[in-house]
C-alpha positions in Angstrom: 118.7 -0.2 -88.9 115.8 0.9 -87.3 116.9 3.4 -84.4 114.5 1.3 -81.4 114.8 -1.8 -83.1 111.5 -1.9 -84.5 109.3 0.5 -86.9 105.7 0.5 -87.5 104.5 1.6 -91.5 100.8 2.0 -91.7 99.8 -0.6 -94.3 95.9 -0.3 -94.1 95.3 0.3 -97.5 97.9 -1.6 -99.2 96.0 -4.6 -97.2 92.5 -3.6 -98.9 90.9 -2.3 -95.7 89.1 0.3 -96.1 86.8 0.9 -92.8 85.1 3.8 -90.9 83.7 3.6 -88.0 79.9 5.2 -87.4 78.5 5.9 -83.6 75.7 5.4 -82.7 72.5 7.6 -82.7 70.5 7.5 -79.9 67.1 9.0 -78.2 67.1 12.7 -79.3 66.8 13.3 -75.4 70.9 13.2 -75.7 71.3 15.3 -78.7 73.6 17.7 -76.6 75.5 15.7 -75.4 75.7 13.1 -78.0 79.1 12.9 -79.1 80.0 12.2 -75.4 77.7 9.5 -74.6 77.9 7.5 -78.2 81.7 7.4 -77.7 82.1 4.1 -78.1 81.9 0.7 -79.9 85.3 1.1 -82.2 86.6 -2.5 -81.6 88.6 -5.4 -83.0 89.5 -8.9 -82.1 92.0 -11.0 -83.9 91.0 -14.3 -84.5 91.7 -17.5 -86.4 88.4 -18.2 -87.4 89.2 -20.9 -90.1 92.1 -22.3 -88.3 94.5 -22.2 -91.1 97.3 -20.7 -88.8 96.9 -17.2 -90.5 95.1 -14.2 -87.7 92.4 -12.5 -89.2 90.4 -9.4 -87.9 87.0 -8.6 -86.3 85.5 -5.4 -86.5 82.6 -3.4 -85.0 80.4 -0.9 -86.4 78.3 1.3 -83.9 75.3 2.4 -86.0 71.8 1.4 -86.2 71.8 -0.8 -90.2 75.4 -0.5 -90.0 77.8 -3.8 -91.4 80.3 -5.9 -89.0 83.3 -6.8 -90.9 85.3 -10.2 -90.8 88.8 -9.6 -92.9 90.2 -12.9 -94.1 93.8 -12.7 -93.8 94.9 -13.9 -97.7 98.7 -14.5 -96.3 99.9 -12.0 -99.1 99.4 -8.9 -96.9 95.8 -8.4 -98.0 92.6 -9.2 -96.7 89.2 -9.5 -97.6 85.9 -9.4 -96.0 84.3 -12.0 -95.4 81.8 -11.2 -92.8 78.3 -10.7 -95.1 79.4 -14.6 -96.9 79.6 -16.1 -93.3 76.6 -14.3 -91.6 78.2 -12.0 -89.3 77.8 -8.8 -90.8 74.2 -7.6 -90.6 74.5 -7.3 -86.8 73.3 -3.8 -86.1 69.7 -4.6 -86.7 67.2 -1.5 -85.8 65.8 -2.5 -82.3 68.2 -4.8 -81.1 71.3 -2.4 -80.1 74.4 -1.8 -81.7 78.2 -3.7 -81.5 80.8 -2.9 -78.9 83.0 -5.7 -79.0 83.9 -9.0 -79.6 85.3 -11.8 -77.5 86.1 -15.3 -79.7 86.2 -19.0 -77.7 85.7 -22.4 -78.2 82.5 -23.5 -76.0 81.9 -26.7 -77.2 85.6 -27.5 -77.9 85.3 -28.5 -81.5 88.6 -27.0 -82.6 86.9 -23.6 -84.0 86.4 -20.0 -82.3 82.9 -19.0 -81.5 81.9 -15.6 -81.9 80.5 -13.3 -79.0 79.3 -10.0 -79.7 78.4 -7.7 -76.8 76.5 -4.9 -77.4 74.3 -1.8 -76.1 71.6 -4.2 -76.4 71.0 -7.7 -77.1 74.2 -9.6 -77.0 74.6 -12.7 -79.6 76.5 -16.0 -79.7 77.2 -17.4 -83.3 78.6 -21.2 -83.4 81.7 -21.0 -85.6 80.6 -24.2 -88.8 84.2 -25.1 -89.2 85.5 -21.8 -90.9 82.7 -22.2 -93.1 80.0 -20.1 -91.4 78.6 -18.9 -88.4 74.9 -20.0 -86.6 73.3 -17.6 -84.7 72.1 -19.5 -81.6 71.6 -17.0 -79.4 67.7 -17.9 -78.9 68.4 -21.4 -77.2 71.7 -20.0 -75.8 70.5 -18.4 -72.1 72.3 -15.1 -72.5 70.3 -12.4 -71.1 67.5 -9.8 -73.2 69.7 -6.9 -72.6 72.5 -5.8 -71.3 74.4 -2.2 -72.5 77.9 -4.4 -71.8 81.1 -2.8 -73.1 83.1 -5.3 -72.0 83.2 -9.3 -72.2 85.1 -12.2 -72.1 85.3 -16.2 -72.2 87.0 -17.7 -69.2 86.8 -21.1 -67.4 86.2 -20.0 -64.0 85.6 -23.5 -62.3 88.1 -25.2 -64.6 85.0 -27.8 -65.6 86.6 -27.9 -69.2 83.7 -25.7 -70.7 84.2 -22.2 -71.5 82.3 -19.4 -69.3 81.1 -16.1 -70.5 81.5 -12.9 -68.2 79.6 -10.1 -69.2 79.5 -6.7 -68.1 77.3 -3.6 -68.1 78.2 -0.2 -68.4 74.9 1.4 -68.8 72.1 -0.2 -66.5 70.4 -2.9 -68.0 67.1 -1.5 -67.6 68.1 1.6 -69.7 67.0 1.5 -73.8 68.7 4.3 -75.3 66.9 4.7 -77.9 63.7 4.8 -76.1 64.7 6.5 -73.0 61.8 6.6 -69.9 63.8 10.3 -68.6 67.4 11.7 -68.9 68.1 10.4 -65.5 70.3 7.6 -67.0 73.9 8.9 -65.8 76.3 7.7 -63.4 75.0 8.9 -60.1 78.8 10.1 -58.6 82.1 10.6 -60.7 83.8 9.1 -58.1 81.9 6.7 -56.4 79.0 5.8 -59.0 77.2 2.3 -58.6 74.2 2.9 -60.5 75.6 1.2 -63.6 74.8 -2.0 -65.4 75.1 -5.4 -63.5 77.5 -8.3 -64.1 76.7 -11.7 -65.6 78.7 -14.7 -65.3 76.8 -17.0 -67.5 78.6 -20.8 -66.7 79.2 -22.8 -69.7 77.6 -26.5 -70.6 79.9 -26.9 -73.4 76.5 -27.5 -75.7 76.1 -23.6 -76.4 73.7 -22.9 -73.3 75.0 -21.2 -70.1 73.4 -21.1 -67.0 73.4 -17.7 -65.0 75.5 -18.0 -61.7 76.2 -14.3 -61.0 74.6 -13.9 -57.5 75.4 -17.6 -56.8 79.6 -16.7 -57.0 79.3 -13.2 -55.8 79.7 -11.0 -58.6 77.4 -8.0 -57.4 79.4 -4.8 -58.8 77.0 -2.6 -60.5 79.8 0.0 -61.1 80.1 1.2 -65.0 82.6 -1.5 -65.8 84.7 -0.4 -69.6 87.0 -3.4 -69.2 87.6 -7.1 -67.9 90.6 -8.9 -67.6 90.9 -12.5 -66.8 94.1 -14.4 -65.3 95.6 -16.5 -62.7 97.0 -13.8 -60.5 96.9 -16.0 -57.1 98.8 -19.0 -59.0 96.1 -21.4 -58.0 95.3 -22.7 -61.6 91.9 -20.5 -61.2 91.3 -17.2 -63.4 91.2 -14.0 -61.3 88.7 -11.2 -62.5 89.7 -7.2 -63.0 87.0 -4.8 -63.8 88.1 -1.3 -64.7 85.6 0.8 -64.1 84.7 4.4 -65.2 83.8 6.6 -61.9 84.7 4.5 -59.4 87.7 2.1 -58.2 89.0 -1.1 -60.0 87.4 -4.3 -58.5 89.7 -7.4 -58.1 88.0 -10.8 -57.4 89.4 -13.6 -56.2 88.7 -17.0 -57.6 88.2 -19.3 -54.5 88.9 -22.4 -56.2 85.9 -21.9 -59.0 83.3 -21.8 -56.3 82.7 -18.0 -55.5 84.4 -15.1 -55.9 85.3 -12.3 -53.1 86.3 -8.5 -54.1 89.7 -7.6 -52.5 90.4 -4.4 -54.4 91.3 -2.3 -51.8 93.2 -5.3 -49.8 95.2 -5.9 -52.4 96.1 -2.0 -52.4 94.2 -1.5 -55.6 90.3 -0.2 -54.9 91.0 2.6 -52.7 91.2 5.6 -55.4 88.3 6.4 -57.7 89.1 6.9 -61.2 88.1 6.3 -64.6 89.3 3.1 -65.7 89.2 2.5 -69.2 91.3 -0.7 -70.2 93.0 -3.6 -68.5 95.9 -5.2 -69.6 98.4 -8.1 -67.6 102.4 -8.3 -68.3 105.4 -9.7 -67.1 107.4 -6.3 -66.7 109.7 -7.4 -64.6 111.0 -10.8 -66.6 110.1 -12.5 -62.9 107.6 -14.5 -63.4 104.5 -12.6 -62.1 101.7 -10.1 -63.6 101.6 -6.2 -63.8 98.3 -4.4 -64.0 97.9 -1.8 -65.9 94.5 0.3 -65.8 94.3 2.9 -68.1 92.3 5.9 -67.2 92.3 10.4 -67.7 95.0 13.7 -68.2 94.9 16.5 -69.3 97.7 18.9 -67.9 95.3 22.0 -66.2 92.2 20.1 -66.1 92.1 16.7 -64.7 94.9 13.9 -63.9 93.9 11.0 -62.9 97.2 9.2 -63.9 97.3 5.6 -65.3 98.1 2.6 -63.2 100.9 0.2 -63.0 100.1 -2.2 -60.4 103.3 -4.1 -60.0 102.8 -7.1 -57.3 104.9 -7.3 -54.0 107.2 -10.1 -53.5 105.5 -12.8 -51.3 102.0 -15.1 -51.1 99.5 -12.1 -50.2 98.2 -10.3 -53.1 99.3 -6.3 -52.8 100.5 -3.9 -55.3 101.8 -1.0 -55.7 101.4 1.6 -58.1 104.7 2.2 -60.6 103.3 4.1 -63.1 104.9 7.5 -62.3 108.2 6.3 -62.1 108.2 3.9 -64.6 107.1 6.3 -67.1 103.8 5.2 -68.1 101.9 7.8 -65.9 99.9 10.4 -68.6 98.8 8.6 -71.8 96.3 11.4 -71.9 92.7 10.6 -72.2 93.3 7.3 -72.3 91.5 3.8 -74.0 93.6 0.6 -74.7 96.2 -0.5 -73.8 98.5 -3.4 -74.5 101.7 -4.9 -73.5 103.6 -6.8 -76.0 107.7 -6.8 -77.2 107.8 -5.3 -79.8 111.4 -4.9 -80.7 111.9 -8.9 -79.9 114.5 -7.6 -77.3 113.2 -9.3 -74.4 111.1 -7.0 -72.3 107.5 -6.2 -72.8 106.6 -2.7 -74.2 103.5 -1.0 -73.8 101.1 0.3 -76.6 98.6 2.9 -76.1 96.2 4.4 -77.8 93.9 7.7 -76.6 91.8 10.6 -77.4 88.0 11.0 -76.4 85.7 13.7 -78.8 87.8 15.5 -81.3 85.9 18.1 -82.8 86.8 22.3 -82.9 90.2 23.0 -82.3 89.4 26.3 -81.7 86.6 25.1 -78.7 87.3 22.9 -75.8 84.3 21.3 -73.2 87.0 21.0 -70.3 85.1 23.7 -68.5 81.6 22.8 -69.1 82.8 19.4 -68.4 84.1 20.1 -64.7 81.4 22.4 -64.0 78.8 19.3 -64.3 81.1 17.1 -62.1 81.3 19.4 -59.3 77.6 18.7 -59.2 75.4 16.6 -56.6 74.2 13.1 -57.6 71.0 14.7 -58.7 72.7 17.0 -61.2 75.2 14.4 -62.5 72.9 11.8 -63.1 70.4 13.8 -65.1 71.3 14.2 -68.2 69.8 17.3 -69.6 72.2 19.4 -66.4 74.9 18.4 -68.9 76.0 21.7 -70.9 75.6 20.9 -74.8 78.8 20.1 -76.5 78.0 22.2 -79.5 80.9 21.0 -81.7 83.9 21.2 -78.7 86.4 18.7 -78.5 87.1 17.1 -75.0 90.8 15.6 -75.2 91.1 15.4 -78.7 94.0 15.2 -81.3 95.7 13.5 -78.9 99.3 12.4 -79.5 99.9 8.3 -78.9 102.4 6.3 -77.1 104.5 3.6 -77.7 106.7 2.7 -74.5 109.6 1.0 -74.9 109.9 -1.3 -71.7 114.2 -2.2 -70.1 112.7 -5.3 -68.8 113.4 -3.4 -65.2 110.5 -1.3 -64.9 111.5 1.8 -66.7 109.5 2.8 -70.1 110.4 5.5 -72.5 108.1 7.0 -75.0 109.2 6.1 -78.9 105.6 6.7 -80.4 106.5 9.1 -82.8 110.1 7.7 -84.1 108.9 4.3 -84.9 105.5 5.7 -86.8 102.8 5.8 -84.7 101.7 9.3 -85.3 98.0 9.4 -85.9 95.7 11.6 -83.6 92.3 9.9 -84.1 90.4 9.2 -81.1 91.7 6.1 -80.5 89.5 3.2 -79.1 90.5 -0.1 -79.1 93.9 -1.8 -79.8 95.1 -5.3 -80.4 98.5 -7.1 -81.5 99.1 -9.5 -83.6 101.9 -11.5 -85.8 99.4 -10.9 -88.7 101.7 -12.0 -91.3 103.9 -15.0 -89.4 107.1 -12.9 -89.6 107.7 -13.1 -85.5 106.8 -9.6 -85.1 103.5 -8.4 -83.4 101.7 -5.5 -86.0 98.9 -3.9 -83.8 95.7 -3.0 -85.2 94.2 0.4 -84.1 90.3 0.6 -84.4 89.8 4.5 -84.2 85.8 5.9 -83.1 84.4 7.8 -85.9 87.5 7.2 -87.9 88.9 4.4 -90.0 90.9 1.3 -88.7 94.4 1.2 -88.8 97.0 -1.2 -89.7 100.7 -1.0 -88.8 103.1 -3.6 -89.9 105.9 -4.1 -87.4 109.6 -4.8 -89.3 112.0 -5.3 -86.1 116.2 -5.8 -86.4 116.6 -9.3 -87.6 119.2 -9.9 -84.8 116.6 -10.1 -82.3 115.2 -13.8 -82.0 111.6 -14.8 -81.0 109.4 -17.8 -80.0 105.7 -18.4 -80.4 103.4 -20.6 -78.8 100.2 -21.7 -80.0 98.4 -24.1 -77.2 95.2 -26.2 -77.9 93.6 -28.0 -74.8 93.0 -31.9 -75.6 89.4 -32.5 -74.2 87.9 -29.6 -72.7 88.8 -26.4 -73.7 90.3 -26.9 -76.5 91.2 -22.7 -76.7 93.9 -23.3 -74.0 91.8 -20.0 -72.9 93.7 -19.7 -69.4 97.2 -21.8 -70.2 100.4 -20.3 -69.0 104.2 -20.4 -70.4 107.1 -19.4 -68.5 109.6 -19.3 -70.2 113.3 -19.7 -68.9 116.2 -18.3 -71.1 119.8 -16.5 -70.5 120.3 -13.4 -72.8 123.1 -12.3 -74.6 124.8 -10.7 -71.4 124.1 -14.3 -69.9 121.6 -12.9 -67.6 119.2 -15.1 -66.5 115.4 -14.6 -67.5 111.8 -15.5 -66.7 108.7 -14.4 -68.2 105.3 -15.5 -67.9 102.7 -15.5 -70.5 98.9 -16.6 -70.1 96.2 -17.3 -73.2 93.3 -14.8 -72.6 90.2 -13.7 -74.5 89.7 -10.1 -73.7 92.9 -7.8 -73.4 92.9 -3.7 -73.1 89.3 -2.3 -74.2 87.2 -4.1 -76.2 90.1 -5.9 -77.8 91.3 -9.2 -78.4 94.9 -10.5 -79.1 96.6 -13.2 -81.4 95.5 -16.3 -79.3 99.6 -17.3 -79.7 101.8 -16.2 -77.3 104.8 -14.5 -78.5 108.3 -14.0 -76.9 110.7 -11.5 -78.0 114.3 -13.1 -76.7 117.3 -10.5 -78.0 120.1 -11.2 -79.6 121.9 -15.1 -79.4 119.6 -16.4 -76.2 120.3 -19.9 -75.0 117.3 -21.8 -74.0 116.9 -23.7 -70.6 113.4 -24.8 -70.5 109.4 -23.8 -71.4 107.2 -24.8 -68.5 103.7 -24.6 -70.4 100.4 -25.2 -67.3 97.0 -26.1 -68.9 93.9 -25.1 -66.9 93.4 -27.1 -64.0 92.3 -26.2 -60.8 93.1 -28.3 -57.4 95.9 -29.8 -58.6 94.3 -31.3 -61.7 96.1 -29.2 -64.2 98.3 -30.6 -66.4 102.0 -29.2 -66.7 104.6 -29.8 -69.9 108.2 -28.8 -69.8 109.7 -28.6 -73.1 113.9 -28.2 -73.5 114.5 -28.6 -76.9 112.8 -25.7 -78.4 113.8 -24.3 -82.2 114.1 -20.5 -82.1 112.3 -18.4 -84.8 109.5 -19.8 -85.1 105.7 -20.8 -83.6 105.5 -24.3 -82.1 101.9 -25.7 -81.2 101.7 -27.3 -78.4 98.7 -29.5 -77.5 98.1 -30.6 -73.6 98.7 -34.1 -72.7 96.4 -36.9 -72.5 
């Protein structure tokens, strides 16, 4: 029996993956510095793009000619790619940009996932032909020329039935790195930089064409957003937006009722330290009933610690958090990308899965110095590019070892990483988790910059039970993007137990989840009750409560009429 109650065994090339990721190349301008600022673009999203209750996998490449992959999840523990057959895989065209991520929703509710690829560049919306291929209708679809986004996702903001998109720069938008005007394309503070790209919330006709309502809602942050996270954290039945951003404070916008949105970072105890956000990810930590925050962002013992962020919600209306992360154990994840919470051992509290590492290169050599030597700069000096110091082969945070917390359901994590097999040190980008082969345990799917994509297959302790749900909406969103479950159950120790779960598109950075929602319930759990809240604003949404519920197993659920 598995010490933890779960192990991870790398399976990658036992499923027939074999992928590495390229970074980009960009104006020669950067040379020096290159490895640091073509860092990114690793990504996967797990997504059932054929519907035939089987996840399958997304992957980005970063490189100018390079091939997407789509890997068609044979149910035998192999996959195949299907991407070039299907018409997603020539992506990385010369002169359009190159893939970040991915984000997959329904927009004109026809049952099937539609692809949207963000990029530094042009992004791209493919229509999803029944599992059968994908449409590139990008041209008539409204999205903007160019945008250097590193983060996206699909959300229904006004709860209209039609799916939005939220799009987010990183880079400004009037920067072409490839074809740079000067080197003066850097954030303008490490602290306090708002000289990044601009937000676009694009609002959803439900025929594949969005309309831009960004400066209409009040989304004006042009701070260097990495990650987005949508979810009702007010409990109105509207979706709430996070931004991590990388030098500068986390935003937090507040949905009034799907007519505008207004910032309360720093009232809701959040956006008053700068930092480097890097992922954003939403869990039930506490079993009651509410959403955690955690922001991933930089340490390195010596040089810089930033600390990560476990914004844990007071009791009461009023949104205000407070940070946990020290105490609960989930403080230095190092220099560190996505993040995810999921249970993992089935045992009834979420765990945390991390991933980490920025430019691994000489062991020997490390840029730490060179590094803070440019940040103690003025906003002349850090914005200009060629006042960076060249890398010259030095690693910055790499070989970094991973984490895999281990949550009590109490706040209180403990780091099992290396006993249940998750022991790479690649420089560790995006991460994702899945129940890729229907066995009621989440695998997670590591996609690695400059290195290959990982597989682990998760075998937990039979003895602990699990439910899945997999929601579909009835008439408009038909994703369920935005449906909750709490679920009510009594434990072995006949402790009594809440934990709420939403449907989301976007999770940690530049990742996607299984679209089902799974709960890990211990050992010989009684059931009380699922309370399952479809998208709905203003009263309007609909609410289910389902009693009789068969353990061990995923139950769809559509919304009713």
């Amino acid at each position: 029996m598995q010490r933890y109650g779960f192990q991870f065994q790398d399976v990658t090339h036992a499923a027939g993956i074999d992928f590495i990721h390229h970074a980009p190349t960009l104006d020669p301008a950067l040379d020096p510095i290159m490895p640091e600022v073509a860092a990114m673009g690793a990504a996967v999203s797990v997504v059932d793009y054929d519907q035939d209750g089987w996840p399958d996998l997304y992957v980005t490449d970063s490189s100018e000619g390079s091939q997407n992959h789509l890997y068609h999840n044979l149910r035998n523990g192999k996959f195949t790619d299907v991407a070039a057959k299907l018409g997603v895989a020539d992506i990385n065209k010369s002169g359009t940009g190159v893939s970040m991520g991915s984000v997959w929703g329904d927009y004109d509710n026809d049952g099937y996932p539609d692809l949207l690829l963000f990029k530094w560049g042009q992004p791209q919306l493919f229509h999803n032909d029944q599992g059968h291929g994908f449409t590139d209708v990008t041209a008539k679809s409204g999205l903007p020329k160019w945008v250097n986004a590193n983060a996206a996702t699909w959300m229904d903001y006004d709860c209209d039935g039609h799916l939005d998109i939220l799009l987010c720069g990183y880079y400004s938008e009037d920067v072409d790195l490839w074809k740079l005007k000067n080197t003066r394309m850097m954030p303008n503070s490490f602290e306090y930089a708002q000289n990044g790209g601009r937000k676009y919330l694009l609002r959803g006709r439900g025929d594949g064409t969005f309309q831009d309502v960004t400066a209409r809602v009040g989304l004006n942050s042009h701070r260097w957003t990495l990650a987005v996270g949508a979810a009702d954290l007010q409990g109105s039945g509207y979706p709430d937006i996070v931004l991590a951003n990388d030098y500068g404070v986390t935003e937090v916008y507040a949905n009034n009722a799907g007519k505008s949105f207004t910032e309360i970072g720093r009232q809701a105890n959040i956006g008053y330290r700068p930092k480097s956000g890097m992922s954003v990810a939403f869990g039930d930590v506490l079993n009651q009933g509410g959403f955690a925050l955690y922001v991933t962002n930089i340490s390195a013992e010596g040089n810089l610690v930033q600390g990560n962020n476990l914004w844990v919600a007071r009791p009461g209306k009023d949104l205000k958090y407070d940070n946990w992360a020290e105490d609960a154990g989930v403080y230095q994840g190092g220099w560190s990308f996505g993040a995810q919470f999921g249970d993992l051992n089935n045992d009834g509290a979420l765990d945390l899965a991390l991933t980490n590492g920025y430019i691994s290169a000489s062991k020997d050599k490390s840029y730490w110095y060179d590094f803070s030597k440019v940040a103690g700069g003025n906003s002349t000096i850090i914005s200009d590019a060629k006042n960076w110091p060249p890398m010259e082969n030095m690693s910055l945070s790499g070989y970094e070892q991973k984490h895999i917390w281990l949550g009590d359901g109490y706040g209180k994590f403990a780091d099992v990483a290396q006993a249940v097999g998750y022991t790479d040190t690649h420089d560790g980008r995006s991460v994702a988790l899945a129940d890729l082969w229907n066995t009621g345990a989440l695998d997670m799917i590591v996609a690695n910059q400059r290195g290959p994509l990982l597989i682990y297959k998760n075998t937990v302790t039979p003895k602990n039970q699990w439910l899945e749900f997999d929601l579909s909406g009835n008439r408009g969103n038909r994703g369920a993007i935005g449906a909750q479950v709490r679920l009510f159950w009594k434990n072995s120790r006949g402790q009594e137990v809440e934990q709420l779960q939403e449907v989301q598109a976007a999770s940690g950075f530049c990742a996607q989840n299984d679209h089902r929602l799974h709960f890990g319930l211990g050992p010989h759990p009684r059931i009380d009750r699922a309370v399952i809240r479809w998208p709905g604003g203003a009263g309007t949404s609909k609410t289910l409560t389902m009693s009789q519920i068969q353990l061990d197993r995923n139950n769809p659920v559509q919304e009713p009429q």
